[in-house]
N, CA, C and O of each residue as an XYZ file, in Angstrom:
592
protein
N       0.812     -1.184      0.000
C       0.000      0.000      0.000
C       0.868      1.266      0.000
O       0.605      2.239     -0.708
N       2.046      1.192      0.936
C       2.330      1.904      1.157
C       3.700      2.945      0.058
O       4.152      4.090      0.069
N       3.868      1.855     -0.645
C       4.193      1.837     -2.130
C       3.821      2.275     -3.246
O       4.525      2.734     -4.145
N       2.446      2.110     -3.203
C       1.256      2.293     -4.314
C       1.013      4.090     -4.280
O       0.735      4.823     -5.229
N       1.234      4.451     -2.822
C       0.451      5.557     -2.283
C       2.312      6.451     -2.702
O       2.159      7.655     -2.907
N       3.372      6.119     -2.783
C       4.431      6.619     -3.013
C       4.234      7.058     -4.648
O       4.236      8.178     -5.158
N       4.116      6.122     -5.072
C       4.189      5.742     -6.805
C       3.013      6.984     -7.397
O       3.167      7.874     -8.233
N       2.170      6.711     -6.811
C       1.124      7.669     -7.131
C       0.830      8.992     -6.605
O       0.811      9.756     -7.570
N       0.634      9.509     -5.720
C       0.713     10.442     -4.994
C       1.587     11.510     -5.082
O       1.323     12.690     -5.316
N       3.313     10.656     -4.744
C       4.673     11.330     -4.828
C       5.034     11.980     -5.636
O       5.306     13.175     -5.747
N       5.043     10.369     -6.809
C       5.769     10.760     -7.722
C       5.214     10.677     -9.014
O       5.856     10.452    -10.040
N       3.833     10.892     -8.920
C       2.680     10.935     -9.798
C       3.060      9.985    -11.429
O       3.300     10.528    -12.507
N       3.027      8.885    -11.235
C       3.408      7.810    -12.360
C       1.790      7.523    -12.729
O       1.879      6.729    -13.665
N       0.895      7.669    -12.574
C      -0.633      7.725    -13.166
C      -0.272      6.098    -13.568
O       0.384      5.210    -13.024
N      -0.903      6.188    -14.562
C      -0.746      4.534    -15.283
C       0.691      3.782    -15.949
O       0.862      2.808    -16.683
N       1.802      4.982    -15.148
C       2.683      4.303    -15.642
C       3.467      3.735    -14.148
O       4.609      3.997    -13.773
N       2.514      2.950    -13.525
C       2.699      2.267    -12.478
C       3.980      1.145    -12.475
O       3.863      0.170    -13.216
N       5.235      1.290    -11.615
C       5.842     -0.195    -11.408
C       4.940     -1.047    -10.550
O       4.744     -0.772     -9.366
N       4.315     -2.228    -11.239
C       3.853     -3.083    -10.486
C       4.743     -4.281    -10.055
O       4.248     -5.184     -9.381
N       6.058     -4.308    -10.435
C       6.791     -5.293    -10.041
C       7.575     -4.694     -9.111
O       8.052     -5.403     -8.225
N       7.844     -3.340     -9.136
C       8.254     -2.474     -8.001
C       7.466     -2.858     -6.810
O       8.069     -3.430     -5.903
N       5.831     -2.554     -6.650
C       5.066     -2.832     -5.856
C       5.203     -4.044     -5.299
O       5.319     -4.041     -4.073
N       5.226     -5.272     -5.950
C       5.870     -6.430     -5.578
C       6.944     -6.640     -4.561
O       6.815     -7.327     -3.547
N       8.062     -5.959     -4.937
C       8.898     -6.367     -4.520
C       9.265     -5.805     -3.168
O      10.052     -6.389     -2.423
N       8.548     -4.398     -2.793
C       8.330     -3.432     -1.304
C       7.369     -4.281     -0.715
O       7.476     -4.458      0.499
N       6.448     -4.845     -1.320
C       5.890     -5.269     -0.784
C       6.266     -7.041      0.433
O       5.808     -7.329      1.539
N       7.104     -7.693     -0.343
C       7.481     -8.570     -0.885
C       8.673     -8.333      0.626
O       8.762     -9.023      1.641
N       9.230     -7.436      0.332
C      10.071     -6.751      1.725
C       9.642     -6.456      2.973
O      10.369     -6.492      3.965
N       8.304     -6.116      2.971
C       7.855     -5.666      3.648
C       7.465     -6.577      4.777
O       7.398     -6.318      5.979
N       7.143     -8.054      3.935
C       6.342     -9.218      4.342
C       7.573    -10.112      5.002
O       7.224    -11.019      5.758
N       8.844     -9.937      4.791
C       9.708    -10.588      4.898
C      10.611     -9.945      6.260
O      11.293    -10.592      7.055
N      10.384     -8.564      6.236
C      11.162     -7.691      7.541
C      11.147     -7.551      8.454
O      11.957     -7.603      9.380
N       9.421     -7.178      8.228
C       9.002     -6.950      9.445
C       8.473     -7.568     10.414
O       8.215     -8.730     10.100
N       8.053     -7.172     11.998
C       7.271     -7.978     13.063
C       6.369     -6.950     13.543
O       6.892     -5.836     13.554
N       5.404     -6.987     13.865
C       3.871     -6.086     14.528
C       4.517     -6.733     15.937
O       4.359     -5.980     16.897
N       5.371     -8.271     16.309
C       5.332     -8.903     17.686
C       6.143     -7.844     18.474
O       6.118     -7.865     19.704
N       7.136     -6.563     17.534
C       8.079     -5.582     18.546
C       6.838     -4.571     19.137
O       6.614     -4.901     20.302
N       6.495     -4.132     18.969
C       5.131     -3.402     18.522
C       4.640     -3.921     20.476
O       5.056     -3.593     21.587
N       3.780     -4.674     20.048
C       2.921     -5.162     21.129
C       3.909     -5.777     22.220
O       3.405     -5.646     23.335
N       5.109     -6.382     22.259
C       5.663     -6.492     23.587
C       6.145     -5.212     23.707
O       5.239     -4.707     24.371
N       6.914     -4.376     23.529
C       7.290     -2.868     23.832
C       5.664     -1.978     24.588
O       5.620     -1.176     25.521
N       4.701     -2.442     23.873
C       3.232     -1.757     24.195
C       2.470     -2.527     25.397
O       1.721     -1.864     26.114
N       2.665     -4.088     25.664
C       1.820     -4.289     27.000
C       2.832     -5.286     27.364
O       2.378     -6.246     27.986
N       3.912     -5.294     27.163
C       4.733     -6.749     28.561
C       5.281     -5.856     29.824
O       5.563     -6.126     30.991
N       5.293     -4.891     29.180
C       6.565     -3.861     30.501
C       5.478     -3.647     31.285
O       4.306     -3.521     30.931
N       5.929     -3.615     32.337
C       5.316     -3.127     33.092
C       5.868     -2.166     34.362
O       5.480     -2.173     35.530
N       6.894     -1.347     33.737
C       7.572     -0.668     34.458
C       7.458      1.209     34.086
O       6.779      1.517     33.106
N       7.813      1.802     34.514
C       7.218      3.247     34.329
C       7.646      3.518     32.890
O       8.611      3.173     32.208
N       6.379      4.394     32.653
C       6.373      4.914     31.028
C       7.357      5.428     30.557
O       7.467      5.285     29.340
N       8.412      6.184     31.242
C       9.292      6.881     30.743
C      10.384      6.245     30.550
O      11.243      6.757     29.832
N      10.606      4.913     31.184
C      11.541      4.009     31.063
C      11.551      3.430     29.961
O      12.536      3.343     29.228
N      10.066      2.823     29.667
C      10.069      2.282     28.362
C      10.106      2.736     27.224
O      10.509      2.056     26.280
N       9.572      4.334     27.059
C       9.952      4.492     26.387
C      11.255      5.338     25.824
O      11.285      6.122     24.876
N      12.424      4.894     26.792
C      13.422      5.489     26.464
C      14.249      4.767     26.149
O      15.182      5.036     25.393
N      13.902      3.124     26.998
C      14.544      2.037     26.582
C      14.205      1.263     25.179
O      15.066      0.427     24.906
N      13.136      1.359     24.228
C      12.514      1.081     23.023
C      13.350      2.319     22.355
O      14.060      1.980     21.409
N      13.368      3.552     22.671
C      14.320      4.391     21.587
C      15.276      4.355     21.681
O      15.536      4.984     20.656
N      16.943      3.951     22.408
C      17.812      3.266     22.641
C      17.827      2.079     21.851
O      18.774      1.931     21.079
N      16.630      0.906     21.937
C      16.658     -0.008     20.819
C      16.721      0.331     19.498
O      17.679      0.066     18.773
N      15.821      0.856     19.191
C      15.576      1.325     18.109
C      16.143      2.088     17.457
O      16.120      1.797     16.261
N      16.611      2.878     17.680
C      18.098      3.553     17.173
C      19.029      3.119     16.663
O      19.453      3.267     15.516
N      19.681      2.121     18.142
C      21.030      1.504     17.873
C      21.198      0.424     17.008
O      21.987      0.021     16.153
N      20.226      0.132     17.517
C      20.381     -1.403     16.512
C      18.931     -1.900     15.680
O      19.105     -2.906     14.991
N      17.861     -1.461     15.663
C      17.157     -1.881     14.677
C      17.042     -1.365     13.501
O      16.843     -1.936     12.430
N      17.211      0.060     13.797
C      16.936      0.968     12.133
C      18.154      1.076     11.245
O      18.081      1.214     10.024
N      19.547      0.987     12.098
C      20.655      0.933     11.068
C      20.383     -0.338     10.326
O      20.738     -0.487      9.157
N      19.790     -1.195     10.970
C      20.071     -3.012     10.466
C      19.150     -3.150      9.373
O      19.243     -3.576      8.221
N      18.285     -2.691     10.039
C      17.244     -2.527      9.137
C      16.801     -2.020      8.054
O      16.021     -2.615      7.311
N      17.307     -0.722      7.821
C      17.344      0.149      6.777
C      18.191     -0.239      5.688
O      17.892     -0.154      4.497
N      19.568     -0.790      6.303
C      20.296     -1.868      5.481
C      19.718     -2.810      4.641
O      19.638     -2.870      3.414
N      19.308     -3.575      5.589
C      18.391     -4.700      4.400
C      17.162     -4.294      3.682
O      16.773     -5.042      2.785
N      16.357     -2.996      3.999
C      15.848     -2.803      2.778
C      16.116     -2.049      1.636
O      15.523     -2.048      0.557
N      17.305     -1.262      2.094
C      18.076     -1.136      0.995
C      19.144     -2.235     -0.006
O      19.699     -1.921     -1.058
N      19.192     -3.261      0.536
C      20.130     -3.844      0.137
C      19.218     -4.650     -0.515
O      19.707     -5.020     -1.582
N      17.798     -5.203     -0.288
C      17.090     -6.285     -1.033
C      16.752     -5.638     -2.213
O      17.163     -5.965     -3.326
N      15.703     -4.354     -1.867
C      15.317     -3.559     -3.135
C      16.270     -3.313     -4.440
O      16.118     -3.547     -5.639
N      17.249     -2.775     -3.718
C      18.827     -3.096     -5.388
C      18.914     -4.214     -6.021
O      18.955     -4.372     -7.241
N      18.949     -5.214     -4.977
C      18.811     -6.932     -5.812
C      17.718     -7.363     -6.022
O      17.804     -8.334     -6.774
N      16.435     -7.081     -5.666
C      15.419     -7.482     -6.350
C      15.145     -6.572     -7.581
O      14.397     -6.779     -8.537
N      15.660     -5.890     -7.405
C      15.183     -5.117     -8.933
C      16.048     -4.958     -9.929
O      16.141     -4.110    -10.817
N      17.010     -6.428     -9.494
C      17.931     -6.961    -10.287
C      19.511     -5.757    -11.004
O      19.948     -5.567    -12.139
N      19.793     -5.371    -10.005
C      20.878     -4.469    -10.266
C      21.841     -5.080     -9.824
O      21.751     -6.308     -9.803
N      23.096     -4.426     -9.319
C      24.357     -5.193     -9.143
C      24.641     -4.999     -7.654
O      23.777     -4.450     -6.970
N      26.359     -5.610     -6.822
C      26.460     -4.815     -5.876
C      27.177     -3.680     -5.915
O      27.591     -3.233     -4.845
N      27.421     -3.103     -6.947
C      27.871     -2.149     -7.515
C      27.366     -0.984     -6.658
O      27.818     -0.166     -5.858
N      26.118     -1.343     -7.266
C      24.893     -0.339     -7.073
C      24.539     -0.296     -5.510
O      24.254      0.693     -4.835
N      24.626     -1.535     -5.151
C      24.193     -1.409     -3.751
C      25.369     -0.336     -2.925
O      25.066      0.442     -2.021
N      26.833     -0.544     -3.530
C      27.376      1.148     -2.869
C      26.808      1.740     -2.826
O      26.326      2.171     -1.779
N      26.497      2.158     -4.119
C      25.605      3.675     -4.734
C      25.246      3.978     -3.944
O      25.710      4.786     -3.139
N      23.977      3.223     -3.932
C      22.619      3.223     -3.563
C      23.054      3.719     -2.027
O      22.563      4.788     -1.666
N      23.717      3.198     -1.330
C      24.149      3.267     -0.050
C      24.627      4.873      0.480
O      24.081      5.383      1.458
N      25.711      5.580     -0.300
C      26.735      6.238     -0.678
C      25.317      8.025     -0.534
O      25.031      8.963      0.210
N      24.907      7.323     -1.998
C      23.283      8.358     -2.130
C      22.887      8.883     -0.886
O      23.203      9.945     -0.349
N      21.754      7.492     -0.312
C      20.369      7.723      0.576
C      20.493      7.342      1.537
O      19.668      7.826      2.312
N      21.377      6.416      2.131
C      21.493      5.663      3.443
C      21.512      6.701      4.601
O      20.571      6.828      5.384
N      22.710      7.465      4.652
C      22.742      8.333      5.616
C      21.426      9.441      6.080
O      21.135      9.815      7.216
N      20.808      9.779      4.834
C      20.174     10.829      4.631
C      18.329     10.017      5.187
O      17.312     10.454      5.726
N      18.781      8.727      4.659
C      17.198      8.145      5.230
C      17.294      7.525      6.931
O      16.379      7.392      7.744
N      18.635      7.251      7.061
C      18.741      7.051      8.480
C      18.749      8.760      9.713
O      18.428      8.908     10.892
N      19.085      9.369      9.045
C      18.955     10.782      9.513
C      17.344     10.938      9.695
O      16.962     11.369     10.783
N      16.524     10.665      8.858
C      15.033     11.106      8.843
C      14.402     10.063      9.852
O      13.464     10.440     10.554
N      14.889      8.735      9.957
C      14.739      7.773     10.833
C      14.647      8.294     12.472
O      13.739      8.240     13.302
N      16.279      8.912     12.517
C      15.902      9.795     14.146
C      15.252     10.649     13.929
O      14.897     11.000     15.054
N      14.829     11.254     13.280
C      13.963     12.359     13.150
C      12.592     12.032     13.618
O      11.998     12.660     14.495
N      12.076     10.876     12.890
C      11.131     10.612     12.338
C       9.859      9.595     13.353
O       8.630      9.544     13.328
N      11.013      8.839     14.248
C      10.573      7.531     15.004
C      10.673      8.002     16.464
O       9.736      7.653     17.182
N      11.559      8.669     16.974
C      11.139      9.445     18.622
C      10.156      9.921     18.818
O       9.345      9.818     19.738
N      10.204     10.694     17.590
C       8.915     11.675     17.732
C       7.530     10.969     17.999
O       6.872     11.153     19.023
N       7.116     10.027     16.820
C       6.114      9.226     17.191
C       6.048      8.066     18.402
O       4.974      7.780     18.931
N       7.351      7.411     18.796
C       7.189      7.317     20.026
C       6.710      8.014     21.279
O       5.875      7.605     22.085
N       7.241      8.888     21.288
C       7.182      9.795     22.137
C       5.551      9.956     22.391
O       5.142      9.801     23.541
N       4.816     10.200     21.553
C       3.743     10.820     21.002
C       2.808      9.641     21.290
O       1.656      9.857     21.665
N       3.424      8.017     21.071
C       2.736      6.859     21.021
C       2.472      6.708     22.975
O       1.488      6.257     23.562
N       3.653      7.228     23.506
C       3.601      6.667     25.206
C       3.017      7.970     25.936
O       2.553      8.011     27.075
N       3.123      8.854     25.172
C       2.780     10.132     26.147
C       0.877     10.798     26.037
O       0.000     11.097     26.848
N       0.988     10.771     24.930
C      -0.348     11.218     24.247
C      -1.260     10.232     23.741
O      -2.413     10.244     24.173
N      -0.776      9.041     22.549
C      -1.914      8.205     22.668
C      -2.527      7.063     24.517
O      -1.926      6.761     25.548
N      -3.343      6.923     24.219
C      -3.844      5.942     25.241
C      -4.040      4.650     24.781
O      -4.598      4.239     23.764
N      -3.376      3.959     25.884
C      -2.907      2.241     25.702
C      -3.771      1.401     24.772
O      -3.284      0.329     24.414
N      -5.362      1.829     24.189
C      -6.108      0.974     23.202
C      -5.742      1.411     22.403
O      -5.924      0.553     21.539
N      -5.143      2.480     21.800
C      -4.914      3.217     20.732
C      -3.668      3.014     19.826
O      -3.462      2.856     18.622
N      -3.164      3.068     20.608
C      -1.260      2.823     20.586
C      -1.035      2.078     19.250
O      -0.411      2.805     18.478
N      -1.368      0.736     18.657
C      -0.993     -0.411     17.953
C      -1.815      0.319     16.408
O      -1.281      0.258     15.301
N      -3.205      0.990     16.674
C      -3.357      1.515     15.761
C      -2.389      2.954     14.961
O      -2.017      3.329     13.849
N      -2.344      3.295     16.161
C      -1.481      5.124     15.705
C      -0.179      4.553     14.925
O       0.086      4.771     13.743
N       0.816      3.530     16.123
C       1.853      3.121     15.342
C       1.713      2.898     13.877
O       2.411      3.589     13.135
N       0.623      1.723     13.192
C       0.524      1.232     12.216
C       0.050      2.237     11.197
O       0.021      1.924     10.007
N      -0.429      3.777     11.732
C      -0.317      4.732     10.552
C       0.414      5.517     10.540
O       0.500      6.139      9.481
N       1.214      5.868     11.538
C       2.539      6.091     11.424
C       3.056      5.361     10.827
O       3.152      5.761      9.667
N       3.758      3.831     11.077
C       4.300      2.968      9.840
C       3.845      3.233      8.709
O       4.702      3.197      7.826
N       2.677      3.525      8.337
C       2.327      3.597      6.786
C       3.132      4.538      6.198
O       3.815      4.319      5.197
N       3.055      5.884      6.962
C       3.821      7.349      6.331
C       5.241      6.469      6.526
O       5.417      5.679      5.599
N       5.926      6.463      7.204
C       7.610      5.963      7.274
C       7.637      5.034      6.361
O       8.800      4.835      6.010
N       6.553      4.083      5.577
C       6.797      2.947      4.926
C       6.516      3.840      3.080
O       7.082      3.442      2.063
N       5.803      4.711      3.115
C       5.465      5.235      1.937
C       7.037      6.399      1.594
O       7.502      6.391      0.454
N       7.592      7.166      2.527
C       8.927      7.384      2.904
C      10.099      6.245      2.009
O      10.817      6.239      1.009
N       9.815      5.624      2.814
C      10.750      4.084      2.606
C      10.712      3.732      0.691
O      11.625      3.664     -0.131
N       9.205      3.574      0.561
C       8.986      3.387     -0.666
C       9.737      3.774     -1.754
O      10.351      3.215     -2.663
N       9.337      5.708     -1.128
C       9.569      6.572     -2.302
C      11.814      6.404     -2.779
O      12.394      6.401     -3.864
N      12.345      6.301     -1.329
C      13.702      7.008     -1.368
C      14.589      5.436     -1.839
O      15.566      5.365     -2.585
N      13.852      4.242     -1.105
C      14.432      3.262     -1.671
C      14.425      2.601     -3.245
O      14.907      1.542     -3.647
N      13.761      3.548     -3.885
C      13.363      3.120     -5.216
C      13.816      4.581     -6.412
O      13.469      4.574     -7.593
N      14.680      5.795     -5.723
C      14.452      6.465     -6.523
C      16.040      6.062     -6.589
O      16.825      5.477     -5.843
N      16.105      6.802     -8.123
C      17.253      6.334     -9.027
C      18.472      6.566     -8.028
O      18.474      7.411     -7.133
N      19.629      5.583     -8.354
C      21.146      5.889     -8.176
C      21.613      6.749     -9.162
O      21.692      6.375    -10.332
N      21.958      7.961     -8.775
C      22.868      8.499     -9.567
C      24.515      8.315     -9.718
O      25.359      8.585     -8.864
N      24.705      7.828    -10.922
C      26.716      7.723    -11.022
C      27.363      9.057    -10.469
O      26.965     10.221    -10.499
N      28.362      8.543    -10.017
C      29.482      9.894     -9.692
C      30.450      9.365    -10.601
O      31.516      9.955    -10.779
């Protein structure tokens, strides 16, 4: 979806849709991720709010979004059948610049998820938040490598 809504919206391709593009974010998407971080971070703790959520952004920082951002940069280049050439590039380009928007991007809605939403709410807000960070994701992991 969150692909579809990049393709169209963003970067206004009307009917000149990648649907094998769509595939393959998608395809990533199904393969990356877990909703299970989500819901233990949201009801196993049971220790004060501010802990958790300082200890989930500490996670999340250090070690899930570099790792992470990695491999969907690194699948999207090879599924869309390029080289590892490219996967420098590709790296060299957007990596820094999409991991930069990452801290930007994921405290904030934490923050926002432990402080302001309320505990029934939480799993939904995240998951449209994920949508925007995943339509994000879409747009920057798919736009061209430029040669130097």
């Amino acid at each position: 979806m969150a692909d579809v809504i990049s393709q169209q919206a963003i970067e206004k391709r009307g009917v000149n849709h990648d649907v094998m593009r769509t595939i393959r974010m998608t395809t990533i998407g199904f393969c990356l991720t877990n909703d299970e971080y989500h819901k233990i971070v949201g009801s196993a703790f049971t220790m004060d709010i501010v802990l958790i959520v300082w200890l989930s952004l500490l996670h999340a920082k250090a070690i899930f979004s570099p790792s992470m951002l990695a491999s969907i940069f690194t699948a999207s280049v090879l599924l869309s059948g390029k080289t590892f050439t490219d996967i420098r590039s590709k790296f060299r380009q957007d990596y820094v610049s999409a991991l930069g928007n990452s801290y930007k991007f994921w405290p904030a809605a934490q923050i926002i998820t432990f402080y302001v939403v309320p505990a029934k709410f939480r799993i939904p807000y995240v998951a449209v938040a994920s949508l925007f960070w995943n339509i994000y994701l879409a747009w920057i992991t798919n736009r061209s490598i430029q040669r130097r």
